[in-house]
N, C-alpha and C positions, 0 to 999 in steps of 0.2 A: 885443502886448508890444513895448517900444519896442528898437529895434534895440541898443545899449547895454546893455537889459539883457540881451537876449538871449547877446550874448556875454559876460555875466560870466557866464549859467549856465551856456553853455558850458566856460569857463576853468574852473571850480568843477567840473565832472564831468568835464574834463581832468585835474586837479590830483586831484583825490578818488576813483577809479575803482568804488569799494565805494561812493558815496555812493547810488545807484541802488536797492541793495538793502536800505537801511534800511525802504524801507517793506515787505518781505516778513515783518517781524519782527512779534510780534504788539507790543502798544502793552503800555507798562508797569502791571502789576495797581496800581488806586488801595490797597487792601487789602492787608496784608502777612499771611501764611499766619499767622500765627500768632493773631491774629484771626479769622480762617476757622476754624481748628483749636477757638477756644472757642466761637463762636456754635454750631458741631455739637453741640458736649458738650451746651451749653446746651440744644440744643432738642430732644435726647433724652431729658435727663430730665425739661424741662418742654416736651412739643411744642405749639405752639400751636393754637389753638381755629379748628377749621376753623367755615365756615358751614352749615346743614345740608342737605343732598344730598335736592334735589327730584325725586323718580324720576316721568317722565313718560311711561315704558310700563305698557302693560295686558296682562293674561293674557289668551290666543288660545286658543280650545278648539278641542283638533286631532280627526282622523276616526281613529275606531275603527281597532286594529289586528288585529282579528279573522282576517279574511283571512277563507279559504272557512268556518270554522268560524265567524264573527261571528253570534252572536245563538243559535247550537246549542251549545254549550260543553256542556253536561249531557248532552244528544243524544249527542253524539261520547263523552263519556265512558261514559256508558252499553252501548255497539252497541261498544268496545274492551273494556269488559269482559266483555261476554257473549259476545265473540269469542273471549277467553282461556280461559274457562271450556269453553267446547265441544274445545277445541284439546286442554286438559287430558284430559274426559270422554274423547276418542277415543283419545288415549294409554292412559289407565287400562284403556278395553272390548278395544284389542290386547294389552294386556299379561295379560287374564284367560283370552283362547282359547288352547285347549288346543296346537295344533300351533303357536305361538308360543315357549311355555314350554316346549314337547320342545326345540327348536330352541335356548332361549337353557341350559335344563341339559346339551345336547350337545357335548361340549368333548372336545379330543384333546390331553392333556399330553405335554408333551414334557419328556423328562429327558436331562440333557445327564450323558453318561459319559464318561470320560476312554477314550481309545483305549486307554491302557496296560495297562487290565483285561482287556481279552480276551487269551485266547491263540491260539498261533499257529494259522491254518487245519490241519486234518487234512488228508490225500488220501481224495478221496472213493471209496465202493467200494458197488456196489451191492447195497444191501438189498433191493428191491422183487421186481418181475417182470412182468407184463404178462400181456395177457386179450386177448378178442374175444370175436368170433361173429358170426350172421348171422341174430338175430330167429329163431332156427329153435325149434319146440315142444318138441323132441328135447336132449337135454344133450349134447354132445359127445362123439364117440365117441373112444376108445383109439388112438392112433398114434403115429408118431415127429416129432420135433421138426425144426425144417427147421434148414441151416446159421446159423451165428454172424456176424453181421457189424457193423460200426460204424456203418453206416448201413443203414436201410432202405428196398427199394425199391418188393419186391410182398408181400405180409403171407400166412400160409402159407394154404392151403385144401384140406379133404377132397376136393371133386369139381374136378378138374383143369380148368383151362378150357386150351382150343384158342386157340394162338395163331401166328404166321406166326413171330415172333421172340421167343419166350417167356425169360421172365425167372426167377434160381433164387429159390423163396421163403427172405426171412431173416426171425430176429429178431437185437434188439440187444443182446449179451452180452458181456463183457471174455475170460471163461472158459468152456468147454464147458461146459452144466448136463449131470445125468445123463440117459439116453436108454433107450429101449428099439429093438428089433430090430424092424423094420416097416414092410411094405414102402409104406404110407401114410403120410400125415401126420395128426396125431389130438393129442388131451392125454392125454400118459404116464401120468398120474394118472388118468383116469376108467375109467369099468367098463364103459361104454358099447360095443357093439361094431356098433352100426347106424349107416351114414355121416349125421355132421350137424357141421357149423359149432357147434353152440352157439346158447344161446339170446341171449348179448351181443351187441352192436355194435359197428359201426365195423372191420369186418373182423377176419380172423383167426381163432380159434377155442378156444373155452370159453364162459363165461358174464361176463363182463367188457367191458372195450372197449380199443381201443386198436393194433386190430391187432397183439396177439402171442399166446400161448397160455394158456390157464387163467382163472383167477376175477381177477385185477388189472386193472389200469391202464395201458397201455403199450404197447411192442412188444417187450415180455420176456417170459417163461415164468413163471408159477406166481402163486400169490396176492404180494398187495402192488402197489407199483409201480414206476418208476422206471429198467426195464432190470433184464436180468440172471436170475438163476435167483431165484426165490420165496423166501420166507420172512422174509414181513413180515405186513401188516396185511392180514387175509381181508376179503372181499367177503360179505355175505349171499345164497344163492343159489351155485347147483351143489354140494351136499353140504352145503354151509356153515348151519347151523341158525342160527335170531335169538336174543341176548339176550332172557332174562325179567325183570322188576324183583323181586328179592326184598323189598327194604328199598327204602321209598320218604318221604323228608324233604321235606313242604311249605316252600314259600318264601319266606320275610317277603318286606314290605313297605318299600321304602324311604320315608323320610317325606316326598322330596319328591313322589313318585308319590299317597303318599296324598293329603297335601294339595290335588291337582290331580286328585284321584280319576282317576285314569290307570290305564285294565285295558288287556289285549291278551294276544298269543302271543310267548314268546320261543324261536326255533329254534334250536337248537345241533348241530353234527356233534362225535362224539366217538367215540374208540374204545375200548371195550370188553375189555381185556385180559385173561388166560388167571383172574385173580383174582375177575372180576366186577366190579371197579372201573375208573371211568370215567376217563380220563386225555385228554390232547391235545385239551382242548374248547375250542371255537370257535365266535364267533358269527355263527350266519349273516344269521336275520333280529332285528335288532337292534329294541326297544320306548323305550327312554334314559330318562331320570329314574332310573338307576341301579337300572332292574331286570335290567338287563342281567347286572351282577353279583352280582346276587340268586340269579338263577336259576346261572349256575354255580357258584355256592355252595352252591344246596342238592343238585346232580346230581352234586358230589362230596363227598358224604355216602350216596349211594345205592347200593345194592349190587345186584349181576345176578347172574342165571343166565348163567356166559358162553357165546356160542356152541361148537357141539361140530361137530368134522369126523373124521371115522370113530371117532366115540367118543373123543375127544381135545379138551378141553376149546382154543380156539384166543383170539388178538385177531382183531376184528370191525370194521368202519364200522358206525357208528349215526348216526341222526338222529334226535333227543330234541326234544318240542316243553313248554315249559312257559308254562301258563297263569296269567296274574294275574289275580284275581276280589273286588273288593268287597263283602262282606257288606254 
């Protein structure tokens, strides 16, 4: 560029300082929008005719998606179904044995009471009495009772044993029971007058257990159990005669026992009252499908002979066995 003009360009971007930046602008549209604006219309509603679209790929046959099952499909379905089915079957053969369905009809309801029902605790006083003996052939013979105490510690005995530091015999009583005058120890109540322990166990002496005196339970005196002077529920054995059945009521069937043809024994302890009726039954060995309460159903309907202690009709323990049988 010749030197002259070089500096009128100069003088010119001297003089003009923005003239630099005209060319960042874009260049003027030859088309004025509103031209633009109708060619669109236009070629929406008539768009022109394109040429036609020569498609120059081909379809690729791809590899099996089988995976381990490819080519078994029927296979596999078959060896899942005969898998279910079996799965099935061995469900059905558990659910048809017998100790299964004891199991799934053996159920423990629970009922929810309101506390507010009951009333208030009593103080307790004892009803029962206490027993022993010592396996002897002999029934207990005639003596007096040992002292009273809350605790006990050596249970009484007709033949004395020798000791360096001997201990006084008790039983466990709130109140003196009644006593006879004698200079042994024996059961006030028996007739017996040759020395014996009793034919019970567990020390002490009568026909009972429990290390106290008479036909109970305990380390009390007299039939029953519990502590305390007697007069409660007799033992069968020493004086004490058994219950005879006068009136005896067979036991339906419950239907889910029948169904499952379910036989057995159901054992119950129960006592025997001055009436001949059965009362406070309990079961001990339990059969379920609901014969359980078959049988105490029909054993209080039953009527006894009630036991007799010196000709005095008395209550008794019993243990009642009732069978369920199939025709």
């Amino acid at each position: 560029m010749p030197e002259q003009e070089l500096k009128e360009v100069e003088k010119t971007a001297f003089d003009q300082p923005d003239h630099h930046l005209d060319r960042l602008l874009a260049p003027e549209l030859e088309e004025k929008w509103i031209v633009t604006f109708i060619r669109d219309i236009k070629e929406a509603i008539n768009p022109p005719k394109l040429p036609p679209l020569e498609v120059t790929s081909k379809p690729v046959e791809l590899k099996s998606l089988g995976g381990i099952y490819d080519g078994n499909e029927k296979k596999s379905g078959l060896y899942s179904l005969l898998i279910h089915c079996a799965v099935v079957a061995l469900l059905l053969f558990l659910g048809s044995l017998k100790p299964v369905q004891k199991m799934i009809q053996e159920h423990t309801p629970l009922v929810f009471t309101p506390l507010t029902t009951y009333e208030p605790p009593k103080a307790q006083t004892h009803q029962g009495g206490g027993g022993g003996g010592a396996r002897s052939p002999l029934e207990a013979s005639k003596g007096k009772l040992p002292q009273i105490s809350h605790k006990q510690f050596t249970p009484p005995r007709v033949d004395q044993v020798d000791a360096h530091l001997p201990m006084v015999p008790t039983i466990i009583a709130d109140t003196a029971p009644p006593n006879i005058n004698s200079p042994v120890y024996g059961d006030p109540l028996s007739h017996m007058g040759t020395p014996s322990n009793g034919t019970g166990f567990g020390g002490g002496i009568g026909s009972g257990s429990g290390g106290g005196v008479g036909s109970g339970k305990g380390a009390g005196a007299g039939p029953g159990s519990g502590g305390g002077f007697g007069g409660g529920v007799y033992r069968i054995g020493g004086g004490v005669s058994q219950p005879a059945i006068i009136k005896k009521v067979e036991p339906e069937y419950s239907e889910e026992a029948r169904k499952a043809k379910w036989q057995g024994t159901v054992k119950l302890t129960v006592v025997i009252d001055e009436t001949g009726h059965a009362r406070d039954i309990k079961v001990e060995k339990q059969l379920g499908l609901g014969l359980d309460q078959k049988a105490i159903e029909a054993v209080e309907k039953w009527l006894f002979k009630p036991g007799m202690k010196d000709g005095k009709p008395v209550a008794v323990y019993a243990t009642i066995e009732v069978t369920f049988h199939l025709l």
